[in-house]
N, CA, C and O atoms as a Tinker XYZ file with bonds, in Angstrom:
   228  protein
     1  N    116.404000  116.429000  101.525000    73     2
     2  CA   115.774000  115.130000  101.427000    64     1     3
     3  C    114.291000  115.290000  101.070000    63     2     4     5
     4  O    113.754000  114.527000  100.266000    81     3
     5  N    113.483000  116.521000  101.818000    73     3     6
     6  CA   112.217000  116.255000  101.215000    64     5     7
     7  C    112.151000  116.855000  100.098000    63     6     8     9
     8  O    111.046000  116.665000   99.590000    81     7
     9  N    113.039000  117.702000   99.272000    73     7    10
    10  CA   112.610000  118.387000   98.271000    64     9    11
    11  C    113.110000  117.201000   97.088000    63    10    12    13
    12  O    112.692000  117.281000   95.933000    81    11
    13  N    114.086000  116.059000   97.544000    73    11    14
    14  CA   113.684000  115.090000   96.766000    64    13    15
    15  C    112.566000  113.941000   96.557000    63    14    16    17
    16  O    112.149000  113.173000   95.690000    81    15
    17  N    112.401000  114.219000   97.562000    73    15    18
    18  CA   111.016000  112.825000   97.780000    64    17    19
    19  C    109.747000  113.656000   97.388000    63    18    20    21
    20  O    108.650000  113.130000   97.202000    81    19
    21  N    110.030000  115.220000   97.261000    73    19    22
    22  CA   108.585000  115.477000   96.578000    64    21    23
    23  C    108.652000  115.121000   95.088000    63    22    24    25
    24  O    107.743000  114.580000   94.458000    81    23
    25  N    109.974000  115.534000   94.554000    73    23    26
    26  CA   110.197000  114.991000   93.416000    64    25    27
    27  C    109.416000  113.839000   92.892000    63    26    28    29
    28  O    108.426000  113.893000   92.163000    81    27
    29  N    110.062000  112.698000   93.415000    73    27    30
    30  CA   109.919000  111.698000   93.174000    64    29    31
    31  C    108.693000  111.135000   93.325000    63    30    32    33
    32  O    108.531000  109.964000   92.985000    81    31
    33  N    107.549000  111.957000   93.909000    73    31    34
    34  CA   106.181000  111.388000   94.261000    64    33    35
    35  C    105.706000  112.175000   93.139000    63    34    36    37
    36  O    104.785000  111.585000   92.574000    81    35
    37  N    106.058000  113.538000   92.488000    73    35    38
    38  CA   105.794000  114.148000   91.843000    64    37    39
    39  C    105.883000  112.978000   90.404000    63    38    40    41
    40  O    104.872000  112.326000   90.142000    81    39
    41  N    106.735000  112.862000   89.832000    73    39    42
    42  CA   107.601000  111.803000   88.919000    64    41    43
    43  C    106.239000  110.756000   88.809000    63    42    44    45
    44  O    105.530000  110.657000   87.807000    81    43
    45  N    106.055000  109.995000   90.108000    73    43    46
    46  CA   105.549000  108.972000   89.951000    64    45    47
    47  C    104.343000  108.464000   89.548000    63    46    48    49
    48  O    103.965000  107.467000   88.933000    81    47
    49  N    103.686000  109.722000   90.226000    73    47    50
    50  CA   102.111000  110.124000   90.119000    64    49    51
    51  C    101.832000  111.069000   89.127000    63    50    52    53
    52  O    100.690000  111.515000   89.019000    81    51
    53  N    102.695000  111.409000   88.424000    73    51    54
    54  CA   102.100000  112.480000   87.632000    64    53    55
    55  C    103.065000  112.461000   86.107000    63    54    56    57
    56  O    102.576000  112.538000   84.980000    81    55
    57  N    104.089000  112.374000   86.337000    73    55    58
    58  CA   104.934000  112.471000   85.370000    64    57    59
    59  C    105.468000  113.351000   85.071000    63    58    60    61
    60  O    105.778000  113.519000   83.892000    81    59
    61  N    105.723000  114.094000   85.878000    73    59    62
    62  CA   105.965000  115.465000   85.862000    64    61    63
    63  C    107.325000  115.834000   87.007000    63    62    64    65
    64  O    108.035000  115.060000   87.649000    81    63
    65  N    107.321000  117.416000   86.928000    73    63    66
    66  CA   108.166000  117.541000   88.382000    64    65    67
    67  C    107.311000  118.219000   88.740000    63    66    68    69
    68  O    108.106000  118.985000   89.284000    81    67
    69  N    105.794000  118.943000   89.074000    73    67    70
    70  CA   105.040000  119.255000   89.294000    64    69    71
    71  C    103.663000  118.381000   90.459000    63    70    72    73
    72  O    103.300000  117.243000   90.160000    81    71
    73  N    103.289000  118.824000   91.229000    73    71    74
    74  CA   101.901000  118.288000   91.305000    64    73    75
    75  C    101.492000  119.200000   92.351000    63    74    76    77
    76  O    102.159000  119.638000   93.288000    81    75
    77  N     99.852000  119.490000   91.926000    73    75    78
    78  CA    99.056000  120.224000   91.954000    64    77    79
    79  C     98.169000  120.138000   93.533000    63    78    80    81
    80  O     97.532000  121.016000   94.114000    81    79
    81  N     98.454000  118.630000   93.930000    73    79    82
    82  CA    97.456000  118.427000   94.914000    64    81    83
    83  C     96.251000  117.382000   94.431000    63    82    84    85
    84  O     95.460000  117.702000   93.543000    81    83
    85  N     96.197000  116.016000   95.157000    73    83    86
    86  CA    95.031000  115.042000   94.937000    64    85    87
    87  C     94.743000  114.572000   94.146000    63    86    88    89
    88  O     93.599000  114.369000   93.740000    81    87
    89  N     96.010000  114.189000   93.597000    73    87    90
    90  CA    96.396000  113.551000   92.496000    64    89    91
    91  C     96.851000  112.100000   92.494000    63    90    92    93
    92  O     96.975000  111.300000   91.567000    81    91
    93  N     97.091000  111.978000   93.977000    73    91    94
    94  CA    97.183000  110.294000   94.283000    64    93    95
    95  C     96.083000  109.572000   94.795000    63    94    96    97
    96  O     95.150000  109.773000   95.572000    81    95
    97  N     96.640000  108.409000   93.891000    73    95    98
    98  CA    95.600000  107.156000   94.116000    64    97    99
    99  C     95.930000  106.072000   95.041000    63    98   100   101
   100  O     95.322000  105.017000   95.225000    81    99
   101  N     97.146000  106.573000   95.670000    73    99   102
   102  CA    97.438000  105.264000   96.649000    64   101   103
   103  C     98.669000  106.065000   97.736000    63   102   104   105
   104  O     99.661000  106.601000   97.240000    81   103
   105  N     98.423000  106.045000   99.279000    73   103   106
   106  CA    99.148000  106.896000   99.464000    64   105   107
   107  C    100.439000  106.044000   99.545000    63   106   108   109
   108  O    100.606000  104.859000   99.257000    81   107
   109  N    101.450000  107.127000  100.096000    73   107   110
   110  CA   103.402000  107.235000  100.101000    64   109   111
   111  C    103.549000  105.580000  100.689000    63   110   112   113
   112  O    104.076000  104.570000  100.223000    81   111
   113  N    103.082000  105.768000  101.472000    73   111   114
   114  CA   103.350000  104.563000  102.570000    64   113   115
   115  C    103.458000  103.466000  101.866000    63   114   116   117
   116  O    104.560000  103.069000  101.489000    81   115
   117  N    102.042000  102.662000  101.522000    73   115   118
   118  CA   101.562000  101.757000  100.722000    64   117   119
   119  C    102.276000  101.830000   99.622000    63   118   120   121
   120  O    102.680000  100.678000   99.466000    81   119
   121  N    102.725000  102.550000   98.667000    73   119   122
   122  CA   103.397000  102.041000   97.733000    64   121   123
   123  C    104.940000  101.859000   97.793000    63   122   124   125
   124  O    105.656000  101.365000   96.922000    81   123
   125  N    105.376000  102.462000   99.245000    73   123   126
   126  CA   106.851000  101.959000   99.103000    64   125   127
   127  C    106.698000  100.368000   99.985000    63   126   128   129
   128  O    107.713000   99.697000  100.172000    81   127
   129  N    105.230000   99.852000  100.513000    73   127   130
   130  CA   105.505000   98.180000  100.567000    64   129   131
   131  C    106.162000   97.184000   99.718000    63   130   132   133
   132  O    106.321000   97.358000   98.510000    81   131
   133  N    106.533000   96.163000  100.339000    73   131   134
   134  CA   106.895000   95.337000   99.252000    64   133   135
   135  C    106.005000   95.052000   98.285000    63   134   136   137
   136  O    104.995000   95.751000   98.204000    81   135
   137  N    106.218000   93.969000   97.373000    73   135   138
   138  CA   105.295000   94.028000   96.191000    64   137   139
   139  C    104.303000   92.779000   97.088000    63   138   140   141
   140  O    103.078000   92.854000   97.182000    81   139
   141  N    105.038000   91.807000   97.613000    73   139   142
   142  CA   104.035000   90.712000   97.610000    64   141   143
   143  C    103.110000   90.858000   99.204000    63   142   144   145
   144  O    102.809000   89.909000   99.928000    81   143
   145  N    102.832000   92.159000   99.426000    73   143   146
   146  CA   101.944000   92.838000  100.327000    64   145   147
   147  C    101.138000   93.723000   99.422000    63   146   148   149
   148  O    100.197000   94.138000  100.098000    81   147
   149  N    101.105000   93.976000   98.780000    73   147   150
   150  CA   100.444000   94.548000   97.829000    64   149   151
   151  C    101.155000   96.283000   97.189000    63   150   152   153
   152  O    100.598000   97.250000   96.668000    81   151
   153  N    102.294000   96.057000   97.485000    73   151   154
   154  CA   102.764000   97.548000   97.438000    64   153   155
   155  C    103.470000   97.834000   96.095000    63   154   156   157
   156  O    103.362000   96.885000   95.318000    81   155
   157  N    104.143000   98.854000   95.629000    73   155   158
   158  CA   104.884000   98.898000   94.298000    64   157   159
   159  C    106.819000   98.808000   94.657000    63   158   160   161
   160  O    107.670000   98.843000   93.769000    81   159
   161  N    106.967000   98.748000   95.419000    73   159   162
   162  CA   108.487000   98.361000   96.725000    64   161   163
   163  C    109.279000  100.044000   95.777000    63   162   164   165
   164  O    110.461000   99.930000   95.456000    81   163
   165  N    108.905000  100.761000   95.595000    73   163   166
   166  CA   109.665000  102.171000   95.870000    64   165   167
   167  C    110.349000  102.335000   97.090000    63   166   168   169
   168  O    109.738000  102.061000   98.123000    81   167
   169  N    111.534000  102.742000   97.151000    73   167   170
   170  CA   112.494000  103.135000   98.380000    64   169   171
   171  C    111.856000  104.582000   99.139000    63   170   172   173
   172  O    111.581000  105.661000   98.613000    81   171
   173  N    111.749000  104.172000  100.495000    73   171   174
   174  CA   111.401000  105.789000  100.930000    64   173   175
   175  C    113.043000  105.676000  101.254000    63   174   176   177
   176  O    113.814000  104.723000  101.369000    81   175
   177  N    113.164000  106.913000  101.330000    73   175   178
   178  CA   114.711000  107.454000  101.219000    64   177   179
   179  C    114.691000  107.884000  102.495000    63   178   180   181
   180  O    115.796000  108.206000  102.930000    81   179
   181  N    113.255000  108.052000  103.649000    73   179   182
   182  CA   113.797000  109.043000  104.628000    64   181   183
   183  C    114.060000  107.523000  105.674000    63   182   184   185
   184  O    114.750000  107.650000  106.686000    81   183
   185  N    113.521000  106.292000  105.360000    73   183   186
   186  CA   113.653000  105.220000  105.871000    64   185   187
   187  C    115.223000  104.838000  105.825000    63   186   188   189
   188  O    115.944000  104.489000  106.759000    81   187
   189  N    115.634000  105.061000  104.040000    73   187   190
   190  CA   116.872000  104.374000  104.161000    64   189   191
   191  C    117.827000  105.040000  104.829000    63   190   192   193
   192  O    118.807000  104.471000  105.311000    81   191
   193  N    117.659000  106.032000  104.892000    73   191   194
   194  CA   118.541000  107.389000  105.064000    64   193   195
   195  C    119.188000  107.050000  106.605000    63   194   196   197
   196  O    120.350000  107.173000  106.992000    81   195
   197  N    118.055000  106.605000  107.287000    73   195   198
   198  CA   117.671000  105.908000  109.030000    64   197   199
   199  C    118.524000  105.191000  108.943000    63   198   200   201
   200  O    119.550000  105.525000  109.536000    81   199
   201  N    118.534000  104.170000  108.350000    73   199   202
   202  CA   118.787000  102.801000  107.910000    64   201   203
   203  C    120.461000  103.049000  107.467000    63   202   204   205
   204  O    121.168000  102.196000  108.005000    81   203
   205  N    120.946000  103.657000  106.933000    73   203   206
   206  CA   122.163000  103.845000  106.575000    64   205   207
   207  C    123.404000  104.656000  107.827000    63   206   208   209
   208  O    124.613000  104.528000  108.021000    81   207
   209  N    122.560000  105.296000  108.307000    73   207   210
   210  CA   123.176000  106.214000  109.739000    64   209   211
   211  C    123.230000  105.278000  110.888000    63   210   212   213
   212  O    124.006000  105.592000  111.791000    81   211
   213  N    122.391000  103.936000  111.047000    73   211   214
   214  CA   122.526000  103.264000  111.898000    64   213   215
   215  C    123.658000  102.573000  111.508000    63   214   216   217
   216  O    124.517000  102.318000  112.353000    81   215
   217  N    123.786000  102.239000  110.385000    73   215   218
   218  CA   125.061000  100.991000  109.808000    64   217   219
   219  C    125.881000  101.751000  110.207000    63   218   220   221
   220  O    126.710000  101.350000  111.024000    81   219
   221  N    125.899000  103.548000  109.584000    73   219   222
   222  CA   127.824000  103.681000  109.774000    64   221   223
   223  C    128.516000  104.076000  111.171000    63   222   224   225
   224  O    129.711000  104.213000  111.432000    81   223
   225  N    127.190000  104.239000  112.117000    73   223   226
   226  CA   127.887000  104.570000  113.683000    64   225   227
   227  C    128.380000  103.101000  114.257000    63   226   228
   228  O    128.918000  103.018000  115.361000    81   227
C-alpha cells in the first residue's frame, strides 16, 4: 500500500515515478480534501482501505 501511494504522490507532483524530496506544494492531507474545502478530492487509499475492512466485517 505505501509503495503505491508513493507512486501516486510521485505521479502527481512531479510527473514522474520518481521524486527527489520537496517537491510539494501542498501537503498529502490537504489535497485528498474535498474540493469545496479547498482540496483536489484525491482518494487516500490508506483511508479507504479502513473504510472498506469496516464494510466487509
Amino acid at each position: 500500500m505505501r509503495a503505491i501511494e508513493k507512486f501516486r504522490k510521485a505521479f502527481i507532483w512531479t510527473g514522474t515515478d520518481a521524486v527527489s524530496g520537496g517537491k510539494y506544494l501542498v501537503a498529502w492531507r490537504k489535497a485528498c480534501r474535498p474540493s469545496n474545502i479547498g482540496g483536489l478530492e484525491i482518494l487516500d487509499l490508506n483511508i479507504l482501505g479502513y473504510a472498506l475492512r469496516l464494510c466487509w466485517e
